[in-house]
Structures are given as structure tokens and as C-alpha cells.
C-alpha positions in Angstrom: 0.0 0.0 0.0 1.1 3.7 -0.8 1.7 6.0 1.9 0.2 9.2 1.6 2.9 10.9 1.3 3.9 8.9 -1.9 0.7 9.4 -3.4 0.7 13.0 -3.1 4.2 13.1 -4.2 3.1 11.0 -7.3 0.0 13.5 -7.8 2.5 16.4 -7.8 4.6 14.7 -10.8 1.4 14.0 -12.7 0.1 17.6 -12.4 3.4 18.8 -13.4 4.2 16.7 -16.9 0.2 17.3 -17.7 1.3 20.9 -17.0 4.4 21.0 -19.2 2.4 18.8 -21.7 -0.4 21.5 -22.0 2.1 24.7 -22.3 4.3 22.6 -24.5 0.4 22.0 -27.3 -0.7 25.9 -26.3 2.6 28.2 -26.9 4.5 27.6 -30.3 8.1 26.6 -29.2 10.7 28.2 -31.2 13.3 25.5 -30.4 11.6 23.1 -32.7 11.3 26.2 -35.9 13.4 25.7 -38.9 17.2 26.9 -38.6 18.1 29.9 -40.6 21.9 30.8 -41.2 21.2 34.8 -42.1 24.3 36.4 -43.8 25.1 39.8 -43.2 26.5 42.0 -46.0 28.1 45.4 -45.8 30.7 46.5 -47.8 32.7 48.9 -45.3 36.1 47.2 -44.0 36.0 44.7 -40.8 37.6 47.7 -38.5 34.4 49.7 -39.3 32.6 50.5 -36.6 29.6 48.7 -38.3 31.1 45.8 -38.1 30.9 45.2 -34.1 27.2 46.9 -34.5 26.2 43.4 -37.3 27.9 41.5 -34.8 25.7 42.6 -32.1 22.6 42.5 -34.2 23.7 39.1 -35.1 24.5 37.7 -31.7 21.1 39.1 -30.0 19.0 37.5 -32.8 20.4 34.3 -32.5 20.2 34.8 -28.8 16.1 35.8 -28.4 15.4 33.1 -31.2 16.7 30.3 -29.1 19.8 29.5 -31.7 17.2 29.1 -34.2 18.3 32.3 -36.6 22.0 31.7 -36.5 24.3 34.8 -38.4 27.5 35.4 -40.6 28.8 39.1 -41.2 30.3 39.4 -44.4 32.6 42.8 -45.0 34.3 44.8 -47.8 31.9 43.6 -50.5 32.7 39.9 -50.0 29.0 38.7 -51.1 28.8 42.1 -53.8 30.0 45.7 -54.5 28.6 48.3 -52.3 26.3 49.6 -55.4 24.8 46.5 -55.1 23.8 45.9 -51.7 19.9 46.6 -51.9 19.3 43.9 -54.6 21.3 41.3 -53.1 18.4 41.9 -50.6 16.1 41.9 -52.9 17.5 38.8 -54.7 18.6 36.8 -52.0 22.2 36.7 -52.2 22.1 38.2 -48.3 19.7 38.0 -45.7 20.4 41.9 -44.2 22.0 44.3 -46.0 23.8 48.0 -45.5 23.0 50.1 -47.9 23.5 53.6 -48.9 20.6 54.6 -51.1 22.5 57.7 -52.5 24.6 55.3 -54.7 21.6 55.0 -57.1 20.4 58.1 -58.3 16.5 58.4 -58.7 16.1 55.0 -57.5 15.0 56.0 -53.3 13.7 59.7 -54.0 11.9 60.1 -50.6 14.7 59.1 -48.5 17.1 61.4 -50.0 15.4 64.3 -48.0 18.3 63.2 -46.0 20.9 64.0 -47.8 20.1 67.8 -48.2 23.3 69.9 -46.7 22.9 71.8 -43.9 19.4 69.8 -42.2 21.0 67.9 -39.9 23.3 68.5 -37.1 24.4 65.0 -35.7 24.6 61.4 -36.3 22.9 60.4 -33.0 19.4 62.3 -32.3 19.4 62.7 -36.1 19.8 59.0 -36.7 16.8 58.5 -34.3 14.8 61.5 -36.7 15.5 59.9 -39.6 14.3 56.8 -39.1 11.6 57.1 -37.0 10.1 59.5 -40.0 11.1 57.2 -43.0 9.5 54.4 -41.4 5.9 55.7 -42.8 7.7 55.8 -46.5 9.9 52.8 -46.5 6.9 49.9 -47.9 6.3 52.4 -50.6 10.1 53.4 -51.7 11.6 49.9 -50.9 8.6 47.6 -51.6 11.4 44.9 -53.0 12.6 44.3 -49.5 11.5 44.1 -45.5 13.3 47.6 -44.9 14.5 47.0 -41.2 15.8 50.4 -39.9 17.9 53.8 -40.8 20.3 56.0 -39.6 23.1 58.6 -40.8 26.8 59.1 -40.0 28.1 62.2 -38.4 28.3 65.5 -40.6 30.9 65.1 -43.5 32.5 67.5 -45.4 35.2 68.7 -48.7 38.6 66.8 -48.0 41.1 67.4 -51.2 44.3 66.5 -52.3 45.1 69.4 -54.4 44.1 73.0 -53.0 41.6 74.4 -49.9 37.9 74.5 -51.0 36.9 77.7 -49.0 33.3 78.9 -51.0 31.4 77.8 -53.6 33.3 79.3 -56.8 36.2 76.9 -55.9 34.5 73.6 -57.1 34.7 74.8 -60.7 36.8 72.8 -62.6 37.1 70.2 -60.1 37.2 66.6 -60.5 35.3 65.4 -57.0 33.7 61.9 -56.0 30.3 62.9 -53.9 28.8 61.1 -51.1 26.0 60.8 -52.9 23.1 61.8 -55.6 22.5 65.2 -54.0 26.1 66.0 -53.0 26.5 65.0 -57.2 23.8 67.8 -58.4 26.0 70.6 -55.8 28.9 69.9 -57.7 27.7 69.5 -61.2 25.6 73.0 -60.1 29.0 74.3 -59.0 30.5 73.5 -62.2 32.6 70.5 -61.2 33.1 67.2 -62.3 31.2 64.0 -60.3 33.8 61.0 -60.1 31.4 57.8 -59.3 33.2 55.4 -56.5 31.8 53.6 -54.0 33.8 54.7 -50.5 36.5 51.3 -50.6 37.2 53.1 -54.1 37.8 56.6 -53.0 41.9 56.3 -52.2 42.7 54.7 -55.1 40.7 57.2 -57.7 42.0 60.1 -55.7 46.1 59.0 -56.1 45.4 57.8 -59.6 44.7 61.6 -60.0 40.9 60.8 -61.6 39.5 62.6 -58.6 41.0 65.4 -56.6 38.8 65.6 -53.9 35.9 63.9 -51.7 33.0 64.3 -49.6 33.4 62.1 -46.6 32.6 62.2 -42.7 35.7 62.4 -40.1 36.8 59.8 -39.0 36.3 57.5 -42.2 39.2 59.4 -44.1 41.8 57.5 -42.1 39.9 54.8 -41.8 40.0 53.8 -45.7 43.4 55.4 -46.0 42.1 58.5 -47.8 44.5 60.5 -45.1 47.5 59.0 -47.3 45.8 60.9 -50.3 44.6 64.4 -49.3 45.3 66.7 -46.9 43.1 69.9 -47.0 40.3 69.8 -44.9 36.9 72.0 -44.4 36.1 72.5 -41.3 32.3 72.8 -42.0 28.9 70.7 -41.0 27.8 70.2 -44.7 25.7 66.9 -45.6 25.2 63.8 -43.6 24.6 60.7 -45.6 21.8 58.0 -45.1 21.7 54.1 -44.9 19.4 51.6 -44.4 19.5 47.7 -43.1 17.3 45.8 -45.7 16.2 42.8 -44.8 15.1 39.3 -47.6 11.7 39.2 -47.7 12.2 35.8 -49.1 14.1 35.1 -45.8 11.6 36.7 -43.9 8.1 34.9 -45.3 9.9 31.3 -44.6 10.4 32.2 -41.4 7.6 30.9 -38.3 5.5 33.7 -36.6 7.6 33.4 -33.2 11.1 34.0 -35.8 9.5 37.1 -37.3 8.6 38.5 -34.2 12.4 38.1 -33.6 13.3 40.0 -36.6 10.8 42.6 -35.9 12.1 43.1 -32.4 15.4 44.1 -34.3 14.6 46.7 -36.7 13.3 49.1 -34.7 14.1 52.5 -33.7 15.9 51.2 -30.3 17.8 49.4 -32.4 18.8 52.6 -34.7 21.0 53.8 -31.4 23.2 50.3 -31.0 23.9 50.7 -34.9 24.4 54.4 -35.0 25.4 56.0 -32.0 28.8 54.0 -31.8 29.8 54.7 -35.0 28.7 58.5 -35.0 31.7 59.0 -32.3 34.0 57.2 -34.4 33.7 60.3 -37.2 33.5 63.1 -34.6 36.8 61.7 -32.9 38.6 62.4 -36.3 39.1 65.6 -36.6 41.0 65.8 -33.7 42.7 62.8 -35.3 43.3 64.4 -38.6 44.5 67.7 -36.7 47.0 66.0 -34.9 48.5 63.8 -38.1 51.5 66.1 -40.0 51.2 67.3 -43.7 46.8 67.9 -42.7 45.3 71.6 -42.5 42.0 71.1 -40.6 40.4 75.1 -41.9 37.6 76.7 -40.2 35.7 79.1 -42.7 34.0 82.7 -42.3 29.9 83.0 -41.2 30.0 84.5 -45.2 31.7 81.6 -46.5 29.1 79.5 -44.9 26.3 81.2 -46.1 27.5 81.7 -49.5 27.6 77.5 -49.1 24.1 77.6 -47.8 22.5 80.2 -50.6 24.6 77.0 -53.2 22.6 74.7 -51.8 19.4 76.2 -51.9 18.4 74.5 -55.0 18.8 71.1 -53.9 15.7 71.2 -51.9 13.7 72.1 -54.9 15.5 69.3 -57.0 14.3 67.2 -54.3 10.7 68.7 -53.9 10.4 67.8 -58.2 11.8 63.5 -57.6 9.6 63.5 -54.0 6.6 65.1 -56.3 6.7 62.4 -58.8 6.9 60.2 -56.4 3.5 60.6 -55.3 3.9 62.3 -52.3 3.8 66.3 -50.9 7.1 66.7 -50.3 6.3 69.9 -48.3 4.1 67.3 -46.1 7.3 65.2 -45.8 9.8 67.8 -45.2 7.8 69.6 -42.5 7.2 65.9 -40.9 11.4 65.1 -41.2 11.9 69.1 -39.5 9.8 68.1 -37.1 10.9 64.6 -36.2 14.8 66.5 -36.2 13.4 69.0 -33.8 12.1 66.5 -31.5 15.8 64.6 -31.2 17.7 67.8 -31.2 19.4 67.0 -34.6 17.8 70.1 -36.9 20.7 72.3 -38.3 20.6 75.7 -36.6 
């Protein structure tokens, strides 16, 4: 015969397995979901601050999915040159991709609201602005892919090999490789030549002598070398530039429910300061860098000098307006929505 205490003992176990056994029917588990080895692509060099921020991504997906979404970064245009990174998304070649829209003229005209000079004033609260404004546009402009999140680097600027660039008369004749499409209509505007390069490209075109200067944020000219190449440098706030993680949306629809809840739970603006905010005081720490290194001039410029770059300027935004038009959207709706976004993070250009 039992004791008592055996048979409540044996109750206890019973309750418990039909417990488990319940929980284990009611809540999808997502130990027993397909496995999914996502590759990560950017095309900036391993010591990139980006980098450590994939790595991060990476490791915290794997992490919340139970080891069910396992990662691989893959840098410096391994999988695909840097032009190329949005329809590797689109095509499957990568599973999340970094990608600067800029690169493609045309192609993302919404987003480039970004790129206008002299809008925003950091990397950090403006990487926060930007994306938590593009969201509302980013199924309509990048339909082709799951867009995940974006953010900007810290305020770039003129860096040349051949002569100061102190206003806007001493572009003409130049031979420059922009950041992007916008920083490409200033130039052409300006009367100077637009060198096409992706940013691992930028040394080599400048020391060939096919480009004599560049547009390029701080602490990315040494970086890539570029500090080998030029050594005049404007001291001046002028454009940020924009990127963007894509995301397969072939990936994505093979995934379970619980996996793309995952996913989700990584593209979001929270997510925009792990990416961003590391990387925005990796540029700002080099100008003290490029101060400090012999044969640099770091130049401030007058409040004229600015302005005569901000009157140049002045015709982007309507460029812009035309492409966001044709688009099928207001773009004074959209701009006043970005300004305000900016002025809620503290990023708007004073």
C-alpha cells in the first residue's frame, strides 16, 4: 500500500508533466522552428565600426530566437560591390543588407530628403529623426525588401588632395567623387566634375589623379586610407549621408510567426541607437585625429563663406521637392514631418 505521502508526491509529478504537456500544445516553441543561417552583408572594412554593431545584431537575434536564426557578417563587399547591396536583398544573395541609397540616383527619392546639406546636425538624435520618420515611407520606396531600420553618419564635409575649398566658386573645374546623388547635383551646379566610386574606391581614384577631392565624414578618411591621399580639410557641417538595413523578404516569409517577431524586435528605432550611436563618435573623434597627423590643415571658414555655401545649396531642396513630387507624395508634407521629427531629437541644423 502507498503511503500518503507517496501518493501525493506521485499527484504532484502527474500535475506537473500534464502541466508542461499543455504549455508545451498551447505556446509555439521556437526551439523546434526551422534553422536559418542569415548572412550579413556590408561593404565597409571589418575595422568599421559597423562591423561590431552586425555583430551585435547578429548575436542578439540568434540569442532571443533560441539559436534558431543563426548569423555570418560578411565585409568589404565579400558577397557584392557596395552599389549592389539593396538587390542582393532583394535577390537573395544576403539575408540583411547595408545600404546607402544615394549610390543610385533616382532610385530612393523620398529618403534622400536626408541627404540635403545643412538639415541635420548630428549622427545620434538625427539617426533617431531619420528613421523614426522614413518608417511611414519605407513599404512604398523599398517595396522589394522588409526595410528594417535607418540611420546617418556624423556631418561630413570637402577633403582634397590638391588645394583648400573655402566657397562655392572653388568647385569649378574640379574633379570630385560625392557622397551621394544630391552632393553629385551641388557639384555639377557648381561647375565640377562628379567621379562615381563607392567609399573602398575613394583612395585609389584620388592618387590615380581621376578625382582630386571627396565628400566624406571624419573619422572615415583615415579609416580607408584616404588620409594617405589628401590633406586639406573644411572644417564645416555640410551633408550627412543615409543608410538603411534591408532585410530578404524571401528570408523573412519562410520564417515561423515566433522567428518574425524576432526579426521585428530588431529593426526598430531602439535598435537605430546600437547601430548608430557607436559609429557617430567614431567620425566626430577624427578631426582631432586628422589635426593631430603632419602634412593635414584642418580650416575653419567665415559666417559668409558659410552662407555663400548655404545660398549653393538652396536649390537642392527644390531638385528634391520635383523626384519626391513624382513620387506621389507632398514633399512639403514630408519635409515639415522630417523638421519636425529633427526637432524632436535635437538634430535640426541651426
Amino acid at each position: 500500500m502507498r503511503s500518503r505521502k507517496a501518493t501525493t508526491m506521485l499527484g504532484a509529478l502527474v500535475s506537473v508533466s500534464a502541466g508542461l504537456a499543455m504549455l508545451s500544445m498551447s505556446a509555439p516553441s521556437i526551439a523546434q522552428d526551422k534553422t536559418f543561417e542569415l548572412k550579413l552583408a556590408h561593404w565597409v572594412p571589418p575595422s568599421h565600426p559597423l562591423q561590431k554593431a552586425l555583430e551585435e545584431w547578429g548575436a542578439s537575434v540568434e540569442k532571443t530566437s533560441g539559436g534558431t536564426i543563426k548569423y555570418k557578417v560578411y565585409p568589404s563587399q565579400q558577397l557584392g560591390k557596395a552599389f549592389d547591396h539593396y538587390d542582393m536583398a532583394r535577390d537573395g544573395i544576403a539575408d540583411l543588407t547595408y545600404i546607402n541609397p544615394g549610390y543610385q540616383p533616382g532610385r530612393f527619392p523620398i529618403i534622400g530628403a536626408g541627404e540635403l546639406p545643412f538639415l541635420i546636425s548630428n549622427a545620434k538624435g538625427g539617426s533617431q529623426a531619420f528613421d523614426a520618420w522614413y518608417r511611414k515611407y519605407a513599404e512604398r520606396e523599398m517595396k522589394d525588401v522588409k526595410f528594417c531600420l535607418a540611420f546617418l553618419h556624423d556631418p561630413g564635409t570637402f577633403h582634397s588632395k590638391t588645394k583648400k575649398i573655402m566657397v562655392p566658386d572653388d568647385i569649378k573645374g574640379m574633379k570630385i567623387r560625392p557622397a551621394h546623388a544630391t552632393i553629385a547635383t551641388l557639384v555639377t551646379q557648381l561647375g565640377g566634375t562628379n567621379v562615381q566610386a563607392s567609399a573602398p574606391e575613394v583612395r585609389d581614384i584620388i592618387d590615380k589623379g581621376v578625382a582630386e577631392a571627396v565628400t566624406f565624414p571624419w573619422g572615415s578618411i583615415p579609416l580607408f586610407g584616404i588620409d594617405k591621399v589628401v590633406k586639406y580639410h573644411m572644417d564645416a557641417p555640410l551633408y550627412v549621408t543615409t543608410f538603411a538595413f534591408v532585410f530578404s523578404k524571401g528570408t523573412y516569409n519562410q520564417m515561423s510567426a515566433a522567428q518574425k517577431k524576432v526579426i521585428d524586435n530588431h529593426c526598430t528605432n531602439e535598435w537605430v541607437q546600437a547601430v548608430a550611436f557607436r559609429w557617430a563618435d567614431f567620425e566626430s573623434a577624427g578631426v582631432a585625429k586628422l589635426k593631430a597627423e603632419p602634412g593635414h590643415e584642418v580650416y575653419p571658414i567665415s559666417d559668409a563663406q558659410l552662407a555663400a555655401w548655404r545660398k549653393a545649396a538652396e536649390p537642392l531642396r527644390k531638385a528634391w521637392a520635383d523626384n519626391a513630387r513624382k513620387a506621389g507624395v507632398d514633399p512639403e508634407v514630408v519635409m515639415k514631418e522630417l523638421q519636425a521629427s529633427l526637432a524632436k531629437y535635437n538634430a535640426a541644423a541651426k
